[in-house]
N, C-alpha and C positions, 0 to 999 in steps of 0.2 A: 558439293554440299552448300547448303545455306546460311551463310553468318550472320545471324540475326539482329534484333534492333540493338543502336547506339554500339556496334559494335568498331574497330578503327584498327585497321594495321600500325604496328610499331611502324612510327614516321624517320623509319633510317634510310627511305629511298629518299636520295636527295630532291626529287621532284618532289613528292609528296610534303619532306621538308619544307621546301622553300615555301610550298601554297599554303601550309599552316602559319610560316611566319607573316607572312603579308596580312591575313586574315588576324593574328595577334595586333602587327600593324596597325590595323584599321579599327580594330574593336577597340583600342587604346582610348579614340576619341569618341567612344558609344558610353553612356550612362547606365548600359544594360548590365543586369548580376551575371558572375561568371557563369552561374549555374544556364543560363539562358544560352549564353554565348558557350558555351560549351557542348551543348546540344545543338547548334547549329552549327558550329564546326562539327559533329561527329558523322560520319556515315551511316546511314539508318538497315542498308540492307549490302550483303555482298554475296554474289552465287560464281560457286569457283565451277567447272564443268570440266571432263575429260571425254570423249568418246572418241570413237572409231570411224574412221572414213577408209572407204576404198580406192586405190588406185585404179587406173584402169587396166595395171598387168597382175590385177591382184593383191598387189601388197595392200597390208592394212596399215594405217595410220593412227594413232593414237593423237588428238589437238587438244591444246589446253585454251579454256576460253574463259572470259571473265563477264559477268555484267553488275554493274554497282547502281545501286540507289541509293545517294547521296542525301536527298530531302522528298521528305513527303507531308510537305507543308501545304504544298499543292499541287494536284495533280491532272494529269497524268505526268512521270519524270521525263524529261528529254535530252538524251545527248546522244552525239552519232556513236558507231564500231569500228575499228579500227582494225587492220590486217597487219602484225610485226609483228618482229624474233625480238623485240624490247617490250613488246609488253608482257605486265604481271599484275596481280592484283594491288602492288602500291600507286605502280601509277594510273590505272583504273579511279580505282578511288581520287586521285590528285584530279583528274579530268572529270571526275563527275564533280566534286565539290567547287569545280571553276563553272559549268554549268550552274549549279542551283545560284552563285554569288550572278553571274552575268544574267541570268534571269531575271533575277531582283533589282540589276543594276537598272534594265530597260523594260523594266513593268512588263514582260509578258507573264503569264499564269501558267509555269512550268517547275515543276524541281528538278534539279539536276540530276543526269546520271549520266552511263557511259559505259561502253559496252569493247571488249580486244579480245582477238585471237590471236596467239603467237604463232603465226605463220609468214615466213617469204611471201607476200604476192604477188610478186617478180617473179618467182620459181614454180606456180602453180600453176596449171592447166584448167583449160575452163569446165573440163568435167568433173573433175577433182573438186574445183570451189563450187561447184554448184551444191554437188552433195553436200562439202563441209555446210553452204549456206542455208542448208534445208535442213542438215542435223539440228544445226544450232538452233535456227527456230525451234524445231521441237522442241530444244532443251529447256527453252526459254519458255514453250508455251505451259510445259510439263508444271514448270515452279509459278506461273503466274508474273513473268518477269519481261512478258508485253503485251500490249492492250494498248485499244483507243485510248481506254480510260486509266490502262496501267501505266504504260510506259512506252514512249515511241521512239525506236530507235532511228538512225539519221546517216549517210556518207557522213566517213573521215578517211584518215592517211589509210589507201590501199585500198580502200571500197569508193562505189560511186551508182548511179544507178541499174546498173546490172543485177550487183547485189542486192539492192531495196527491191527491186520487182520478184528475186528470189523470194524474198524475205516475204511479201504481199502475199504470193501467188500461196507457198506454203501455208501462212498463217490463214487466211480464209478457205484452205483445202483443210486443214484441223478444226476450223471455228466455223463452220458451217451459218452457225445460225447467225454469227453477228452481224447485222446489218451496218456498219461501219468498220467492217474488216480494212477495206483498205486504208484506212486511217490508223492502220498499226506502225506504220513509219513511214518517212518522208524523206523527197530524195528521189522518188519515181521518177519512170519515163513517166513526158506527157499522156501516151500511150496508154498510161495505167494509172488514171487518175492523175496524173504529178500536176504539181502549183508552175505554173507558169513564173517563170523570171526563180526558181530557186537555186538553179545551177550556179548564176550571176550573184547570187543575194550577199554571201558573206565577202567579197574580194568589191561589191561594189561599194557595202557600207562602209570596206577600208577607204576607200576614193573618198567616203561623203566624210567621213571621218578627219583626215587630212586636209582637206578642203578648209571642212569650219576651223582646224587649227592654225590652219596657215594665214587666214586671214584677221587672225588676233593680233594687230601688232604690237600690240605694249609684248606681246609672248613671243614674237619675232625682233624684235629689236632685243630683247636680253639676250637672244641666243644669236645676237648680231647676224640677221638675214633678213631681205627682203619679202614681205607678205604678198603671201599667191602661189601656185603650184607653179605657173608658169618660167619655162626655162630650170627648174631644180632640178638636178641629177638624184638617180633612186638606183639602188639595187637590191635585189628582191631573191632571197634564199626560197626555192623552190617555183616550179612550175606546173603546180597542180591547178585543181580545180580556185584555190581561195588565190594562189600567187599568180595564175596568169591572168585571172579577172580584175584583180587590184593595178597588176599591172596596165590593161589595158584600158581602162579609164583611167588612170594617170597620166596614159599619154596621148588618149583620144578626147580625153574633155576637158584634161588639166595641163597639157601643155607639159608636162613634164617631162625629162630625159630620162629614158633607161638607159645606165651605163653598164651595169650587171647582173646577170642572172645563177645564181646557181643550182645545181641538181646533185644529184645523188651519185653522177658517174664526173661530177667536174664541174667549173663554172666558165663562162664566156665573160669580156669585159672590154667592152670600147668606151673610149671619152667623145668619141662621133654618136654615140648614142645606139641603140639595140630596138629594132621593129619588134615588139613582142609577138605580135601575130607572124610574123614569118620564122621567128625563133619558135614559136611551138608547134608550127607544123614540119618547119624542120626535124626538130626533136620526135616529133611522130613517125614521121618516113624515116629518118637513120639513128633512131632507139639512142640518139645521145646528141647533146650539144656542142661536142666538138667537131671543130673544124665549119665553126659556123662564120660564112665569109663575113671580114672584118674586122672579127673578133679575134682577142687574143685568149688561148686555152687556160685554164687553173686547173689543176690536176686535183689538188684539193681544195675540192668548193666551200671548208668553212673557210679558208684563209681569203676569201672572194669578201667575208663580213667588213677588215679592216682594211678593205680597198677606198679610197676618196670619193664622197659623195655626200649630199645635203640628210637626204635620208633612206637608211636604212628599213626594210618589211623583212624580219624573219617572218616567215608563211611556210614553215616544214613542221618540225619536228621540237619538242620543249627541250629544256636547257642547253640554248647553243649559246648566248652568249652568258658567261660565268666570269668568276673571278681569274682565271688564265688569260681570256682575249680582251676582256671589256677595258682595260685602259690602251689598246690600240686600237676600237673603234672610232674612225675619224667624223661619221654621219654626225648632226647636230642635233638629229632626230630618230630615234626609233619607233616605229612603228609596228607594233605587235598582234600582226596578222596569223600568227599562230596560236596554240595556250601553251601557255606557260614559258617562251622563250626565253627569258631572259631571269637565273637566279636573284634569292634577293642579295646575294655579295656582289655581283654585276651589277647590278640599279646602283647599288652604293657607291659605286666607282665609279658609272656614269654620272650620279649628279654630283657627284665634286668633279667632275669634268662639264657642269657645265649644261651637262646634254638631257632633254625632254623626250623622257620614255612615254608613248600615249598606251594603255594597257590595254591586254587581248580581252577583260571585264568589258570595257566598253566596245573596243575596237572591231572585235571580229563577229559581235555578238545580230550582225547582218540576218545570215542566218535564221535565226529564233523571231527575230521583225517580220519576216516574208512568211513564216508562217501563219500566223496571226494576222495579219492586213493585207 
C-alpha cells in the first residue's frame, strides 16, 4: 500500500527515535516556525510491498519490502536498498530521513529516501534474488517509486552491483521509451553504464574526512593526540564495501594502523597492525575472518568496538554503539562510516567522556559527491 503525503510511523523504533531526536537537536538552533520544521522532519511518502517469489524447488516465497520518500523538496529522491531480517518500515523511514538531512548537509540536489527487503542475503541463491530483484522493481515501477527523475535507488547492507544492473536491466525492459533508463539507479557495473570511482566513493570520503579532522590541532590537542593520520591505530566494524575502502586509504595514504576489524561471524585484532587487503581476500576465500594469521579471534565482533585504539569507524549496521557500551569505548574518535551508529544516549556519554563523534550527515555522505562530480 501507499502511505501518503506528511504521513510518519509512530517513532518507537529506537532507530527512528534517536534520528528524530538529533534533528529536534539541531532545529533547536534554527529560527524556522515549527510548522516548517515539522514538515521537514515528516516523511512525505512510504510504500509497504508484499509479493511472491519462487524458489527454485518451487516453493513460493511471500517478501516484504519497503521504499520511503522521505523529501521531495528536490528531486529525484536518493538512497540505496538494503537486503535484512531487521528491516521494517521504521527504519526505512530513519534512513531515508538521514539521506534528505546529508543531502542538504553537502549541497547535492537529492531528497532522501531509502529503500529494504527483509531477507537473509547470506541465505539466498542467485536465482532466487534475481527474481526477488526483478519483482521488486516492478513493484516499484507499478507505484512510480523509481525514475531518473523519481527516485534512484543505490547499493547498501546486502546489495551491491549485482543487484543495481538487476534493477537497470528490468527497469528499461518496463520503460521502454525512457531514454535515461539507465539512470534509474546507481551502483552499476562499469559494464552497464556505472560512474567510475563509485565503488571507492563512500569509504574514501571517510579517508578525506578524517584527514581534515585530524589535522585540526587546537581539535587534537583537547582530545590530547597528536595531529595526522599517521601511525593512529583504527578499528573498523565491518568489511563491506564502505569499511574496507575506508580502511584502505587509511593505511595506504594515511599511515594509519589497522588494529581491528570486525564482521558479522567475529572480529580479528592485532596491536602489529592488520593488512586490510589481505584480510578481505582472506575473508573472500574462507567466508570468515577467523583464524586470520596474527590475529587474535573475537567471537563476538561488537565487543571488538571497546577494544584500544585512537579511532573507532562503525561502517555495519546503525545503533551499535548505545547507552550499554558507550562508556567502554576507549577510541578518542568516532567515526561514523555507517548511518545512524551510534544512539543519541551514546553520544551523550561519549562527550562527557571526552570523545569527538564526526557524523555519518557529513561523513559517509561520499557517496552522493561521486554522483554528481
Amino acid at each position: 500500500m501507499v502511505q501518503g503525503q506528511n504521513h510518519q510511523p509512530a517513532a518507537q523504533d529506537p532507530f527512528l527515535r534517536s534520528v528524530e531526536q538529533y534533528f529536534d537537536k539541531a532545529a533547536a538552533f534554527t529560527k524556522f516556525p515549527d510548522g516548517l520544521l515539522q514538515q521537514v522532519k515528516t516523511c512525505n511518502s512510504v510504500y509497504r510491498m508484499s509479493f511472491p517469489v519462487e524458489h527454485e524447488d518451487g516453493r513460493i516465497e511471500v517478501v516484504e519490502a519497503y521504499r520511503a520518500q522521505h523529501s521531495h523538496h528536490r528531486l529525484p529522491t536518493k538512497g540505496g536498498i538494503r537486503f535484512s531480517m531487521m528491516v521494517s518500515m521504521e527504519e526505512t523511514v530513519a534512513l531515508a530521513s538521514l539521506m534528505t538531512y546529508k543531502c542538504a548537509i553537502v549541497d547535492v540536489p537529492f531528497g532522501g529516501a531509502k529503500g529494504g527487503v527483509r531477507v537473509d542475503p547470506h541465505q539466498l541463491t542467485t536465482t532466487f534474488k534475481r527474481r526477488l530483484v526483478r519483482r521488486l522493481t516492478a513493484e516499484m515501477v507499478r507505484k512510480n517509486f523509481i525514475g531518473p527523475e523519481v527516485d534512484v535507488p543505490a547499493p547498501d547492507y546486502g546489495t551491491g552491483e549485482q543487484e543495481m544492473a538487476w534493477i537497470a536491466d528490468t527497469y528499461v525492459a518496463l520503460q521502454p521509451h525512457q531514454i535515461n533508463g539507465f539512470a534509474c539507479v546507481t551502483g552499476k557495473p562499469l559494464s552497464l553504464h556505472g560512474i567510475p570511482g563509485r565503488k571507492e566513493a563512500t569509504g574514501l570520503g571517510v579517508y578525506y574526512g578524517l584527514d581534515e579532522c585530524m589535522r585540526q590541532s587546537a581539535t587534537m590537542k583537547r582530545l590530547g593526540m597528536d595531529p595526522g593520520l599517521e601511525g593512529k591505530t583504527v578499528i573498523i566494524q565491518g568489511l563491506g564495501n564502505v569499511g574496507f575502502h575506508s580502511g584502505k586509504y587509511l593505511q595506504e595514504s594515511g599511515g594509519a594502523i589497522i588494529v581491528g576489524v570486525a564482521e558479522r561471524e567475529g572480529g580479528v585484532y592485532s596491536t602489529k597492525g592488520i593488512d586490510i587487503n589481505e584480510l578481505f581476500l582472506y575473508r573472500q576465500s574462507h567466508g570468515t575472518v577467523e583464524n586470520f594469521p596474527g590475529t587474535i579471534f573475537v567471537p563476538q565482533s561488537t565487543d571488538l568496538l571497546t577494544y584500544p585504539c585512537d579511532i573507532l569507524i562503525p561502517a555495519a549496521l546503525e545503533n551499535q554503539i548505545t547507552e550499554l557500551n558507550a562508556a567502554h569505548i576507549q577510541a578518542k574518535i568516532i567515526a561514523e562510516a555507517a548511518n545512524g551508529p551510534t544512539t543519541s544516549g551514546g553520544e551523550a556519554i561519549l562527550n562527557q567522556k571526552n570523545c569527538l563523534v564526526i557524523p555519518d550527515v557529513f561523513l559517509n555522505a561520499g557517496g552522493g559527491h561521486r554522483i554528481v562530480f
